[in-house]
DRENDO-1510 file (C-alpha; in Angstrom, 1 decimal, always signed):
<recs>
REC; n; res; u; v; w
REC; 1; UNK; +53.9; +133.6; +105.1 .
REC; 2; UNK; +57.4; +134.8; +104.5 .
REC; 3; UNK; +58.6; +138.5; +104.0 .
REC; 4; UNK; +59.7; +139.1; +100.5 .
REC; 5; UNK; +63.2; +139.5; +100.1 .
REC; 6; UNK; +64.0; +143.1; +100.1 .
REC; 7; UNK; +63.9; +144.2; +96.2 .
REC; 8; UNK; +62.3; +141.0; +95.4 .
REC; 9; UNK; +59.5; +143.4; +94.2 .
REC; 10; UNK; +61.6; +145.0; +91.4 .
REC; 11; UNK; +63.3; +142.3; +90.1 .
REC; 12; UNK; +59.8; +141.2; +88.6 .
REC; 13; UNK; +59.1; +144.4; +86.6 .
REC; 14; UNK; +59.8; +145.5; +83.3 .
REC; 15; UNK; +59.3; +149.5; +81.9 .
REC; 16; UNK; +56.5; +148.9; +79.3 .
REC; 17; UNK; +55.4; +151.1; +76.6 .
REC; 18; UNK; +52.1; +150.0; +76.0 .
REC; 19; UNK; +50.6; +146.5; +74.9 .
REC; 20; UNK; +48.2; +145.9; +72.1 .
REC; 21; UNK; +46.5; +143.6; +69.7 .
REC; 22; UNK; +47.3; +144.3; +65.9 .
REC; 23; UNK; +48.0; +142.2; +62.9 .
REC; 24; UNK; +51.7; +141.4; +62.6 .
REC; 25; UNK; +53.1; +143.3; +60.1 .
REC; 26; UNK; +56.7; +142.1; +59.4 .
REC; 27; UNK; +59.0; +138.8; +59.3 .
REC; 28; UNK; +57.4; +135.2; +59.1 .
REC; 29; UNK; +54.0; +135.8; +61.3 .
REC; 30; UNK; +53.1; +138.7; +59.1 .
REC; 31; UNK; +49.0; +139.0; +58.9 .
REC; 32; UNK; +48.3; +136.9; +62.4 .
REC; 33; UNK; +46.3; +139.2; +65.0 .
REC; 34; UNK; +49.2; +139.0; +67.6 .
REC; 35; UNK; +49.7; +141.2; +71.2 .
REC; 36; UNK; +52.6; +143.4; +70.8 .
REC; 37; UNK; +54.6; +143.9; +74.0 .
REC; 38; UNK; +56.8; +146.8; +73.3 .
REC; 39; UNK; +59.8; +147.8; +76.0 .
REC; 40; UNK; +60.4; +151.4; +76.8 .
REC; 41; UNK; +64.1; +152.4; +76.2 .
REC; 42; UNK; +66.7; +151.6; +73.1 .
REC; 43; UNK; +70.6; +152.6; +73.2 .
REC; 44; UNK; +70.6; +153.3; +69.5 .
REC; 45; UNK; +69.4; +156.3; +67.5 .
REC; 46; UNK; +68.3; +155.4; +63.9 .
REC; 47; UNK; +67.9; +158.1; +61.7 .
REC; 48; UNK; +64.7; +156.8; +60.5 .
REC; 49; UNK; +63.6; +155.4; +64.0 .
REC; 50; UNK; +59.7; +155.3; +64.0 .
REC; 51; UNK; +59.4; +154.4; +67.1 .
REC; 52; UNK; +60.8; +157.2; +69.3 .
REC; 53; UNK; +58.2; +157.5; +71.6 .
REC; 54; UNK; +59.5; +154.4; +73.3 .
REC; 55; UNK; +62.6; +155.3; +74.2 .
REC; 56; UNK; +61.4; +157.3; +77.2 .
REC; 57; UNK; +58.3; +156.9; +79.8 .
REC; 58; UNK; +56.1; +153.8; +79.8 .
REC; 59; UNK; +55.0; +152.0; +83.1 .
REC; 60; UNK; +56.8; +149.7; +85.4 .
REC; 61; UNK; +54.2; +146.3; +85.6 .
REC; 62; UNK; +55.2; +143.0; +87.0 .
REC; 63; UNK; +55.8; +140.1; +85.0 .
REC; 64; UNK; +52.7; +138.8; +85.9 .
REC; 65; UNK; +50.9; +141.7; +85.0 .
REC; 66; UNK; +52.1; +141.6; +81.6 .
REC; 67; UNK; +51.2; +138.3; +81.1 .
REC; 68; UNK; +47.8; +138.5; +82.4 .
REC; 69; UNK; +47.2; +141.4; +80.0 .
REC; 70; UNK; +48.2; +139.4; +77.2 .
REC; 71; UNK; +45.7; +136.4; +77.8 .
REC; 72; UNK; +43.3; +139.1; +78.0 .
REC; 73; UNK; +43.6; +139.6; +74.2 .
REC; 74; UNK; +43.4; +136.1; +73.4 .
REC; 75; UNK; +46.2; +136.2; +70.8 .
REC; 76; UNK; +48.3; +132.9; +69.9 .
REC; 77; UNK; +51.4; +135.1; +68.7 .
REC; 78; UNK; +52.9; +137.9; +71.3 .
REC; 79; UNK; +55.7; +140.2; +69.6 .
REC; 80; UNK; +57.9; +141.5; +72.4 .
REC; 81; UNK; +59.4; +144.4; +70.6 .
REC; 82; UNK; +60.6; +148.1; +71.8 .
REC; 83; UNK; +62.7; +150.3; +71.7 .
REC; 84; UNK; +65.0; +147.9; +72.1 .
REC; 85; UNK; +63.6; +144.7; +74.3 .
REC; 86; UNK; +66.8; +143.5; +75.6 .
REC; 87; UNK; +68.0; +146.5; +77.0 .
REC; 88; UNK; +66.1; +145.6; +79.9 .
REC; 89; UNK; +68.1; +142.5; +81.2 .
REC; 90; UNK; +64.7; +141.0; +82.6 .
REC; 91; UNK; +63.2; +140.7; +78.8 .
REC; 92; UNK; +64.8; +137.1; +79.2 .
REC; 93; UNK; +62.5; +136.2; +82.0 .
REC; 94; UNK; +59.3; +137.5; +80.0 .
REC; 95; UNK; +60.5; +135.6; +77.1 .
REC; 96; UNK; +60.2; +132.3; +78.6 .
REC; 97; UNK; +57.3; +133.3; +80.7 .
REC; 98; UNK; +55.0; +133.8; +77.5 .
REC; 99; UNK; +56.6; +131.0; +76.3 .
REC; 100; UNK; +55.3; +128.6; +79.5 .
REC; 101; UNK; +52.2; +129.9; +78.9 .
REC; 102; UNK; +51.8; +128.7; +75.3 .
REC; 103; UNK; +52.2; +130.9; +73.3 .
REC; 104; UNK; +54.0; +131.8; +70.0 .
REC; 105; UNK; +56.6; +133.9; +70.9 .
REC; 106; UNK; +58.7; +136.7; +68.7 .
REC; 107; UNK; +61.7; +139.1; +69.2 .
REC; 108; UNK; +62.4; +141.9; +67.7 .
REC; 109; UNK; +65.7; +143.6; +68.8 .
REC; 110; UNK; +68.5; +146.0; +67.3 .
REC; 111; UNK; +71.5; +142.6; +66.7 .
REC; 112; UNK; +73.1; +145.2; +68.7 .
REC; 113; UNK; +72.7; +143.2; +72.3 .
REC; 114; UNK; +73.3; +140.0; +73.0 .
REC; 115; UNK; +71.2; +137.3; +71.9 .
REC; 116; UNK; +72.6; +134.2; +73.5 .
REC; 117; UNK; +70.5; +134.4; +76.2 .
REC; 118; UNK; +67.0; +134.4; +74.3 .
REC; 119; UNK; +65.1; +131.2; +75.2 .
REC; 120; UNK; +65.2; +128.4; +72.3 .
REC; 121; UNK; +61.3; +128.7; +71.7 .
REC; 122; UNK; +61.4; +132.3; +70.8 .
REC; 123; UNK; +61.8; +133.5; +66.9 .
REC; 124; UNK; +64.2; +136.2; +67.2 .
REC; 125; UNK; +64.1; +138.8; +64.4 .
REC; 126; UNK; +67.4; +140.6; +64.2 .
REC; 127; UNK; +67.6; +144.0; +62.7 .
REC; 128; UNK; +71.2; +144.3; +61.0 .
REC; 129; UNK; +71.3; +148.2; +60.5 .
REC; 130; UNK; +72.6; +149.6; +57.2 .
REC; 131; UNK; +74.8; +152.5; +56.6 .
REC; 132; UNK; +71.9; +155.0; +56.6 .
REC; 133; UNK; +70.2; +154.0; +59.6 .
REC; 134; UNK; +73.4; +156.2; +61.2 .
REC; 135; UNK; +73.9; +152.7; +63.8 .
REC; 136; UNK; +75.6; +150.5; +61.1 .
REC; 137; UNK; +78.7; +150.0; +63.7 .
REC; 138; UNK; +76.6; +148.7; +66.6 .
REC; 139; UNK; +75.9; +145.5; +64.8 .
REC; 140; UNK; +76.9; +142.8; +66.7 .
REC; 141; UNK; +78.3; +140.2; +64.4 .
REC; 142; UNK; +78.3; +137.9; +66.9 .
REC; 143; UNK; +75.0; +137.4; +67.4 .
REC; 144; UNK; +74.7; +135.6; +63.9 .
REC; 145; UNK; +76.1; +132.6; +65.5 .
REC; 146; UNK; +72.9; +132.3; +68.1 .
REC; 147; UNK; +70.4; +132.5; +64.6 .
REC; 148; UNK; +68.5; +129.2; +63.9 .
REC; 149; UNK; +66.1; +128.2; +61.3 .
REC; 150; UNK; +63.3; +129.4; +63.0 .
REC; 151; UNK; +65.0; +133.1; +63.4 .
REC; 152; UNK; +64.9; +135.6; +60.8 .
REC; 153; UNK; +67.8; +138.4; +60.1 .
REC; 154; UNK; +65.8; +141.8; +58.7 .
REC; 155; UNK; +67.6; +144.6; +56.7 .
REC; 156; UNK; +65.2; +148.3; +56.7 .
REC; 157; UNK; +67.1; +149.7; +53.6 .
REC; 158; UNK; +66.8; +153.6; +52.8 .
REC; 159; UNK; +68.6; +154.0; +49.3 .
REC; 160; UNK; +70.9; +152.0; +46.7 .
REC; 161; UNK; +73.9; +152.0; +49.3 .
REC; 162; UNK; +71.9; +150.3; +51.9 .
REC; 163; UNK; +71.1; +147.5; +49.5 .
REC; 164; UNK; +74.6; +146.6; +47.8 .
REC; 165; UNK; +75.5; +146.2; +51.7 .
REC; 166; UNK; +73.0; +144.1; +52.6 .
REC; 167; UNK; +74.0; +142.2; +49.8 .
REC; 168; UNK; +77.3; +141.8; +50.2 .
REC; 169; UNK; +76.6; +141.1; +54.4 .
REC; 170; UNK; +74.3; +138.5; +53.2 .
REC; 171; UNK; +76.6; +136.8; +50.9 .
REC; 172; UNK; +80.0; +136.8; +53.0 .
REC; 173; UNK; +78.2; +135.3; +55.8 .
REC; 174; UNK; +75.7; +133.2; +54.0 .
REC; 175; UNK; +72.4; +134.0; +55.7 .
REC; 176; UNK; +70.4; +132.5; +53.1 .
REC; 177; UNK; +71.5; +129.1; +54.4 .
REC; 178; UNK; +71.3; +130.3; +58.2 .
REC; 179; UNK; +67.9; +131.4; +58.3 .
REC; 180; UNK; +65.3; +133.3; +56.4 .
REC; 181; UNK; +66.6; +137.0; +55.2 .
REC; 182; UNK; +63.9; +139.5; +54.7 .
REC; 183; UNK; +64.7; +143.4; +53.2 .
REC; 184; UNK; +62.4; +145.6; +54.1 .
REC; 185; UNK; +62.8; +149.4; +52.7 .
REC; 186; UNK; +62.5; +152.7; +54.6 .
REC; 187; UNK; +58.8; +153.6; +54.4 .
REC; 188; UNK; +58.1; +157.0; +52.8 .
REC; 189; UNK; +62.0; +156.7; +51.4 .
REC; 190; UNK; +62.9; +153.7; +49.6 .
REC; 191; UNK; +60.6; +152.9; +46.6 .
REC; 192; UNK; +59.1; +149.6; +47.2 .
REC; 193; UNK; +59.0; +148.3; +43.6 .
REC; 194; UNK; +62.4; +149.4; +43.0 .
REC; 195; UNK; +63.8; +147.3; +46.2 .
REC; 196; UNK; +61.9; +144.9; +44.8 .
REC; 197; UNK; +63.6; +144.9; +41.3 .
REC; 198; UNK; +67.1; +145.1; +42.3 .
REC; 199; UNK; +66.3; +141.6; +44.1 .
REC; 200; UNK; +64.8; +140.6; +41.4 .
REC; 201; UNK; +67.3; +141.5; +38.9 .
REC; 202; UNK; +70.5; +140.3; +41.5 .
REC; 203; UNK; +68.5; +136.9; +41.9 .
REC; 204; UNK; +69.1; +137.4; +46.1 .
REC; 205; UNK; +67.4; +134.5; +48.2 .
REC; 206; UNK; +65.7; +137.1; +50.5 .
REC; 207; UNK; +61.8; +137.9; +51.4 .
REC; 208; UNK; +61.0; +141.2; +50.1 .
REC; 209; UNK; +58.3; +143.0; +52.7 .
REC; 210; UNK; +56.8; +145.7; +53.1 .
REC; 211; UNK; +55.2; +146.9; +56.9 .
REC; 212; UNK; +51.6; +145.9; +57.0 .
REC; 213; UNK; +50.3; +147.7; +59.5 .
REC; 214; UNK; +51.6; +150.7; +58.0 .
REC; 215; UNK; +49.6; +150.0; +54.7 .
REC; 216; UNK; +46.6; +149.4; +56.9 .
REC; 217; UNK; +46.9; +152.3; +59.4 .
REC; 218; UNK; +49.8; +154.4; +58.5 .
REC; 219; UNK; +51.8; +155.3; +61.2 .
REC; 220; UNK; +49.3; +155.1; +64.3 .
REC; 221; UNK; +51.0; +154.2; +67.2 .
REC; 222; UNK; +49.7; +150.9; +68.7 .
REC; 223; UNK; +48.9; +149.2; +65.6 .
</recs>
């Protein structure tokens, strides 16, 4: 048998946070048990970020590794989420690895990489960030281009200001035609019921949601 090439090894490992099963919480799968793959690492800072212990440690596993501990769980839907999953360039390669093996696969990343890349099969869920999030220039308005009708664009708003942008962003670009748009407010800031009024009252074609797991569990990490 052949030597590996040298640094074959590492070019099939990603930095993992941790994987688990849960109950989707967010976007068009929400309720489904699905394994959660979540990246270490994100180049943004969001003020109300609840995810922070990813951004550092985690493990290096192989591909392989990572799938095989998904099939463990025996989950139809895997969520590949971080941090921020793209910032590792190899989260392409995972993507249409879970794909090949069957299953129905998610994305949730920042809008503020590129999402050209992304295999066709995956649903990408792009996070636009609002003013108050403190990342509101990183969007990458190109990205909307790459959106199909199986993708979903998600706004987490914090206050009044946060929705009359998302509002105005969703009606200079049209989203509601693109693909589904789902506003989500800042849990433990933004009232639900009054998020969902102003929709209400503005008549927006958007999903109002609310963070599942959180109603469940709270904020417990891996669920």
């Amino acid at each position: 048998m052949a030597a590996a090439a040298p640094g074959a090894d590492a070019e099939s490992r990603l930095r993992i946070s941790e994987i688990f099963l849960s109950l989707q919480g967010e976007a068009d799968a929400v309720g489904w048990p699905t394994v959660f793959v979540r990246l270490t690492g994100c180049p943004l800072r969001c003020r109300w970020c609840d995810t922070a212990y990813a951004f550092e440690g985690g493990q290096w596993l192989h591909i392989d590794e990572i799938l095989a501990q998904v099939a463990r769980h025996g989950a139809r839907h895997v969520c590949v989420t971080g941090g921020e999953p793209l910032a590792q360039k190899r989260c392409l390669r995972l993507l249409a690895r879970l794909c090949d093996a069957g299953h129905e696969v998610s994305l949730e990343t920042s809008g503020a990489l590129d999402v050209a890349g992304v295999d066709a099969r995956v649903h990408k869920v792009l996070d636009l960030k609002a003013p108050a999030s403190g990342e509101q220039a990183r969007n990458r308005w190109e990205n909307l281009a790459h959106l199909r009708a199986q993708d979903q664009i998600k706004f987490v708003l914090a206050d009044r200001d946060d929705y009359d942008w998302a509002r105005g962003v969703v009606q200079q670009h049209a989203l509601a035609a693109r693909c589904m748009v789902l506003f989500s407010p800042v849990y433990g800031e933004l009232v639900p019921a009054d998020l969902a009024q102003w929709i209400l009252d503005d008549k927006l074609d958007v999903r109002f949601q609310m963070q599942l797991h959180k109603i469940l569990w709270g904020e417990q990490p891996g669920r």
